[in-house]
N, C-alpha and C positions, 0 to 999 in steps of 0.2 A: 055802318059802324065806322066813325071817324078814330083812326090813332092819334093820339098826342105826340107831340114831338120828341117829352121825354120818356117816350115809352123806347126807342127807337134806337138800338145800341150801335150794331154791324148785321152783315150777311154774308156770308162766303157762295158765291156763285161755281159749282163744282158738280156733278152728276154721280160719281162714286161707281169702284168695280167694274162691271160691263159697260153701265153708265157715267164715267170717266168722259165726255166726248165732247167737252164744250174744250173752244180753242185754248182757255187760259190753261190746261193742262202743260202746254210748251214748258210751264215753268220747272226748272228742276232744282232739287239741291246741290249742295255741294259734295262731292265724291266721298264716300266715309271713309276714315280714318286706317282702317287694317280692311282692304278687299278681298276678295277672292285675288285679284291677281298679285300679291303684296309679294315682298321677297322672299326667299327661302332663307331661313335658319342657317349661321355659318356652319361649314362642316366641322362635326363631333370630334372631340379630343379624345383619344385613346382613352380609355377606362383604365382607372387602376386595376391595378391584381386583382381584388379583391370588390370590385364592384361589378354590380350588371354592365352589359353593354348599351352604349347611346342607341338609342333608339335609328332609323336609317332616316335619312330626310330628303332620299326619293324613291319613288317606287314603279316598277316598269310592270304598264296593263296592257296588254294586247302591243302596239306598236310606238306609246305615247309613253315617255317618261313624266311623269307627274312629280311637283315639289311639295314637301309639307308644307301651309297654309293656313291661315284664319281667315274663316268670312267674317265679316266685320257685319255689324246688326247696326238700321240705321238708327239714330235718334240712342243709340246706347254702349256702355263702354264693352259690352258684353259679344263675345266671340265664339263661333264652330271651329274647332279643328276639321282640315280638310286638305285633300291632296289635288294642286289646281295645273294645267297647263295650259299656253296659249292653243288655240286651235285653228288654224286658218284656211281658210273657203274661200273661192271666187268670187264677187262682189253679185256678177250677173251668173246665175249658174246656167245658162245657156252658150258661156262663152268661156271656157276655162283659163285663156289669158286676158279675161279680166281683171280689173285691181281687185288686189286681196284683201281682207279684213281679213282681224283676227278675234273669235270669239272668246267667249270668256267661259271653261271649263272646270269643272268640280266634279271631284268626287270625294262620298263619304264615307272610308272605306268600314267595313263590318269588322263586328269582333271577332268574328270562327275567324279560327286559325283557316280554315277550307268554308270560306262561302260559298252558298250555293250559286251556280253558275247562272242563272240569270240575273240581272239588276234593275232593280227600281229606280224609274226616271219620273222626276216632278216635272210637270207643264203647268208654267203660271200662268196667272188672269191679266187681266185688263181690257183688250189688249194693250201691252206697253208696259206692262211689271216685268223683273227679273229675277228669276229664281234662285238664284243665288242670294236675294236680296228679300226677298219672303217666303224663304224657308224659314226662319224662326215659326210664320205664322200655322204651318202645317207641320212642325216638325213635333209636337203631342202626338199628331197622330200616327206616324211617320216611324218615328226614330226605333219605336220594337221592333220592325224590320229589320232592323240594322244588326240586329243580333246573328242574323245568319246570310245579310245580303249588303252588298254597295249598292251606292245611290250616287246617280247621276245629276246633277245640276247642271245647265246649260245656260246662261243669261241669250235667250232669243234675239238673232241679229237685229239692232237696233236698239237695243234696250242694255239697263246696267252696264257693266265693260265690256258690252259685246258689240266695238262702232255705234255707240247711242246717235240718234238724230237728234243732239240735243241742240237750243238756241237760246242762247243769250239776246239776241234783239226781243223779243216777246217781253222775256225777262223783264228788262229794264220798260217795258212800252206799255206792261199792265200788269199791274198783279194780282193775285188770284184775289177773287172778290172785287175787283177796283170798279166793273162795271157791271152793275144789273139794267138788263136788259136787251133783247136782241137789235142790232144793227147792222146789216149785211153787209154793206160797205166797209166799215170799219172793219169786220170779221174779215173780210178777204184783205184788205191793205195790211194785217198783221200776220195773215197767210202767206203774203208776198213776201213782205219782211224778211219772216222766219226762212222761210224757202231759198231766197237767198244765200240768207248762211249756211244751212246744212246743205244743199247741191256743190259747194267749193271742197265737200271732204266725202259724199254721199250721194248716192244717185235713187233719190225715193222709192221710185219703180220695184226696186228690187228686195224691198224689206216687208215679204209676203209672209204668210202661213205656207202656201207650197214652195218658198226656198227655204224657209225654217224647218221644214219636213225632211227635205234635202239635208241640208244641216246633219241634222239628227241622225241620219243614215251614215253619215260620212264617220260621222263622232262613232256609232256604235262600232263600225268597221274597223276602227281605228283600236278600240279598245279589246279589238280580238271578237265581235260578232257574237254577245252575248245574246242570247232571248232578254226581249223586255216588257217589266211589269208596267205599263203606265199609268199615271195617276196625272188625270188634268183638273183642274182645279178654274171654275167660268170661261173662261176664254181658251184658258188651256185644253178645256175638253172639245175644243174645235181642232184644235191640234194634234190631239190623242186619235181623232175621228178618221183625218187626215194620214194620219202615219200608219194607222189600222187598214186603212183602205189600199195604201200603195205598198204597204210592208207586210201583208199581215204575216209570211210565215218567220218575223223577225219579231211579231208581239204574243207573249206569254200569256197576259191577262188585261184586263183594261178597267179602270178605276175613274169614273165621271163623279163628279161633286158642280151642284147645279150647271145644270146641263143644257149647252146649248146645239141644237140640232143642226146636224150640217144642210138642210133648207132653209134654217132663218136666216132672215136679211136683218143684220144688227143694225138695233134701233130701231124698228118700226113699229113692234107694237110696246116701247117701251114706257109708255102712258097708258096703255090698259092695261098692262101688266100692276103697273102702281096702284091706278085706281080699283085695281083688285085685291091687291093685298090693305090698305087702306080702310076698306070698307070692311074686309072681314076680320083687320084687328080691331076697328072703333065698333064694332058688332059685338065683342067683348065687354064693353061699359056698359056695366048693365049694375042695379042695387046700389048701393054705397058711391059706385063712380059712377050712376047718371044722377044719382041725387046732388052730389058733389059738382059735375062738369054738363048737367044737360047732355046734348049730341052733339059729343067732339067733331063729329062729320060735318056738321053743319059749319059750328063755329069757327073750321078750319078756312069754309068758304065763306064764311064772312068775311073774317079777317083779309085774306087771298082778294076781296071784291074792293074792299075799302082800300088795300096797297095800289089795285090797278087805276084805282078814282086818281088817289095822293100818294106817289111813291116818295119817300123823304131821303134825305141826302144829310146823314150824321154824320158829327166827330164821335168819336172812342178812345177808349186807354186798352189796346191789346191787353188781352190778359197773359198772352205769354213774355212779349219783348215790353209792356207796360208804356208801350210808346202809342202818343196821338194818333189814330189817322181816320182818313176820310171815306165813306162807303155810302152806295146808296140802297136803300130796302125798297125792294117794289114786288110785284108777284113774283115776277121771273127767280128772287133771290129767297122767297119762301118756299116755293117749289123745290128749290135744288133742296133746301136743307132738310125740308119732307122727308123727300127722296133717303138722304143722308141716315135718316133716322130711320125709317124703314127696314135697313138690310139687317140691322141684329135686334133679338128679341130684347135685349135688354135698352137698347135706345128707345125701342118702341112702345117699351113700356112708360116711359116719357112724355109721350107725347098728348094723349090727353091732357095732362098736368099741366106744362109748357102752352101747349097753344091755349088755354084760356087763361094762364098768367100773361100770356101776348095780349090777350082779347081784353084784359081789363088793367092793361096800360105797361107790363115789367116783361118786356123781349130777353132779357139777361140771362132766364135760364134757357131760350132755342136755342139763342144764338152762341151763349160761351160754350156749350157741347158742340154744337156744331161746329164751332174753330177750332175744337179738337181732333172730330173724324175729319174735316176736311186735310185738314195740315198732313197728317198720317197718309190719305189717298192722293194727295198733289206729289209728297215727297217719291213716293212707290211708282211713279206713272211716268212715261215715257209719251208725251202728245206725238213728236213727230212718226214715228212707227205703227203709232196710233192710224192718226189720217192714211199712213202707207196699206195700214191693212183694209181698213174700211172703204178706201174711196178707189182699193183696186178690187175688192171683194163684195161689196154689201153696195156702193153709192148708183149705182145705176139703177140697181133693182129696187129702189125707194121708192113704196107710191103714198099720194097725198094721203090725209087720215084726216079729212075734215072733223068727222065724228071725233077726234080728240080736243077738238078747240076750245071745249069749254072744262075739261077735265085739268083735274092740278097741274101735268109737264104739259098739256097742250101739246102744239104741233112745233114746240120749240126745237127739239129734238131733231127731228127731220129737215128743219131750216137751216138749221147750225150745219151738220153734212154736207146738204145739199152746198151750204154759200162754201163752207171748206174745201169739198171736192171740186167745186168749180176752178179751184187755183193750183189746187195738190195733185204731183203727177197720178196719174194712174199704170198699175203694174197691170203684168197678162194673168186669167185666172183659167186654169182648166176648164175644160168643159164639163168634166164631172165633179167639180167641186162641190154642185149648191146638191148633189144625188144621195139622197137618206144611207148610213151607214148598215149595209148586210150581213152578218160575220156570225161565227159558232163558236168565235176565244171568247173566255169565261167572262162576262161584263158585268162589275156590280153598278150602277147610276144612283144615286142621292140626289136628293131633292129637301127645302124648306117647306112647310106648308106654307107660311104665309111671303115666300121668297117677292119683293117688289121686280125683278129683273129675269131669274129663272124660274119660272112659276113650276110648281109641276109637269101640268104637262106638255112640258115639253121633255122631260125625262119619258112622259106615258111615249109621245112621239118616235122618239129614239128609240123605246122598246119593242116597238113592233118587226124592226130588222135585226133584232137578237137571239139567233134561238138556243144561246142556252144565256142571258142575259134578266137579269131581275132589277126592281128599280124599288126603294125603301124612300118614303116619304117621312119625314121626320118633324111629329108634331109638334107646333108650337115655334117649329124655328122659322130662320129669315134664311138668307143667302150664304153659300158655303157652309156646309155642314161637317165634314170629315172629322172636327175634333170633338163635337159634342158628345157629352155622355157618355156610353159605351163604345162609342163607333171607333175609337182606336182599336178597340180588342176584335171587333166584326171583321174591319180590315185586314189587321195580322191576320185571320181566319182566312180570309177569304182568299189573301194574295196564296197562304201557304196550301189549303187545300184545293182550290180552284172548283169549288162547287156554290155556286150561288142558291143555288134550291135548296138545298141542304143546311144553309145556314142558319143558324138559329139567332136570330133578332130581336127576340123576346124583351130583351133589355131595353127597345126602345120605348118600352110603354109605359116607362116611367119618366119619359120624358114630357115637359108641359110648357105651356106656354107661361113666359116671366108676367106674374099679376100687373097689375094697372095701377101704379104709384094714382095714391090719393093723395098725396101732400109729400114733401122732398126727406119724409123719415122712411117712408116706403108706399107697401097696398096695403089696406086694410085686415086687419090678424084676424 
């Protein structure tokens, strides 16, 4: 099946969430507007006689004075009030007069007059997001807590205001999307590049999951030694995993939303993963949508056969800046945007529809969704922290996967690492790091049913070292679940009573999977 030229808009080469891992992630935005770490509010003007008083705009928690704050939400005018302070750590935490960074601290405080004395701490995804900076995305499910508890925000060293690795050379040397297809040479000479710039303010090595753990340790001490609820959130629940295991009489309860096992080596099986979720949502087209699209499965690999024959190299008018540019479409750039679609049920109710308007010459509707989820995961993603965790955690223990070769990500995935870690420092990793997590604190684990990145089971995995720990699959969904449906009110239940058995779930079985758009009004009524 040959494409036509004018079928052929753009591509955003980008992997998404867990799968974030292709180098052009280096790229960042530019810092928003009102931070977490933004000024404090000038001090309050006496109240009149007759009026309330100013509200206080600092407040002292454990040993840390905190100032009133806005986290600033990216891509919008819109703001949390929050109480933030610098926090500052050793660079290398094996050497306490090492250089210092300073992280970037939040907290949100509850409404009781008298919270209850443990606090809720979010651990974001990626690796290479900051929680301070997607919280909005969990805060649906989140914020009823807030009624009787504070919530900790942390941006993970390395990430948001927390000493980002961030680089400017990449930036200006490729932009996201500029290049489909793999080139290992090229990948490492932008590796070098970047490396350069962040080691004159950073020392890579040291921007782990076990000094983030450390971190965290230090933070709670600081804030007076509360018990804490954690809730990790993809990547973050490697983190949660980690802090459970070296902390645990310091954690209350433990909250995973897709769930990765402290023995996978990230990325490895991140193409069967796909081709599993893949096959069992185009298993859905069935009646009305095979009469309409045939077997989207198929079609998908056609399309995917004929990009790797002729990959073509177009002009476009961004749909967001409305400006020219130039990209090239090849598999490598259909892949990622699969992918892309994948993680929520509502993209992927899409995708039927889209790839056979691809298949019979009009790309416009993959590709302009796709440059909207990509742009959202580039802006949230920290590359360099990124490679820090993975090429000091996961890059060794990478084995080939030929049997992926001919599936949609192929063995890209694994290339891309390997040629990155080859130039990216490597940090030191425990020895018991990659050891399945053991514990009897209350654990609830979520799971998508058709998640591309966290499948199942790898929650079932993680549940077998929980003995009072339950794991809820949630029909119909993709990756990251925490706010769907009912599952804010499950949460609140579950943080406040800490009985996962007990819990009654029931609500989730009116959850379902998003239909299968037959034409761009919807699926069929």
């Amino acid at each position: 099946m040959a494409l036509k030229a004018r079928t052929v808009l753009r591509i955003v080469v980008v992997a998404g969430g867990l799968g974030l891992l292709a180098w052009n992630q280096f790229h960042r935005r530019a810092p928003a507007a009102a931070g977490a770490d933004a000024l404090a509010a000038p001090a309050p003007v006496a109240p009149a006689k007759d009026q309330p008083a100013a509200k206080p705009h600092t407040w002292k928690l454990g040993r840390l004075v905190l100032t009133a704050c806005e986290l600033g939400r990216p891509d919008s005018g819109l703001s949390t009030a929050a109480w933030c302070a610098p926090f500052e750590v050793p660079e290398n935490r094996d050497d306490p007069a090492s250089r210092k960074i300073t992280l970037n601290l939040a907290v949100l405080r509850s409404d009781a007059d008298v919270p209850a004395g443990d606090m809720l701490v979010y651990l974001a995804g990626g690796p290479g997001q900051a929680a301070t900076e997607t919280w909005p995305m969990v805060a649906p499910a989140l914020e009823p807590l807030l009624a009787h508890r504070n919530v900790l925000l942390i941006d993970q060293r390395g990430t948001g205001r927390s000493h980002p690795l961030d680089c400017k050379a990449t930036e200006k040397a490729d932009k996201v999307g500029a290049v489909a297809g793999f080139d290992p040479d090229r990948l490492r000479a932008q590796v070098e590049a970047c490396l350069k710039e962040v080691q004159a303010k950073a020392d890579p090595r040291y921007y782990t999951t076990t000094a983030a753990v450390a971190d965290l340790e230090d933070a709670r001490q600081a804030l007076g030694a509360p018990d804490f609820d954690l809730v990790g959130v993809s990547y973050g629940t490697r983190v949660a995993q980690q802090y459970a295991m070296h902390h645990p009489d310091a954690v209350r309860s433990i909250l995973l939303d897709g769930v990765v096992p402290n023995q996978l080596v990230l990325g490895e099986d991140f193409a069967r993963n796909l081709e599993d979720a893949l096959k069992a949502q185009f298993a859905r087209c069935t009646d009305e949508c095979k009469i309409r699209f045939g077997d989207p499965y198929q079609t998908l690999y056609q399309l995917r056969d004929a990009l790797r024959a002729n990959p073509h190299k177009v002009s476009f008018r961004d749909p967001q800046t409305f400006q020219s540019v130039e990209r090239t479409l090849s598999d490598d750039a259909l892949a990622s945007v699969v992918r892309l679609f994948a993680y929520s049920p509502i993209t992927t109710a899409l995708l039927p529809l889209s790839i056979d308007a691809a298949a019979h010459g009009d790309v416009g509707p993959l590709l302009g969704q796709a440059k909207l989820i990509s742009g959202d995961l580039a802006d949230s993603m920290n590359g360099g922290m990124q490679s820090s965790v993975i090429c000091s955690e996961d890059a060794d223990l990478l084995k080939p996967r030929p049997q992926d070769a001919d599936t949609m990500l192929g063995t890209r995935m694994i290339d891309t690492l390997q040629a990155v870690c080859s130039v990216w420092p490597h940090g030191t990793r425990p020895a018991d790091f990659h050891q399945p997590l053991k514990t009897a604190i209350p654990t609830l684990l979520l799971s998508g049913q058709y998640d591309p990145v966290t499948p199942p089971r790898y929650g079932e995995e993680v549940l077998k070292g929980l003995s009072n720990g339950r794991h809820l699959v949630l029909q119909g969904q993709g990756h990251n679940v925490i706010a769907a449906g009912c599952m804010p009110t499950l949460v609140k239940n579950f943080v406040e009573e800490l009985d996962p058995q007990k819990l009654d779930a029931s609500c989730l079985d009116r959850l379902q999977p998003t239909p299968l758009f037959i034409d761009f009004n919807g699926a069929t009524p």
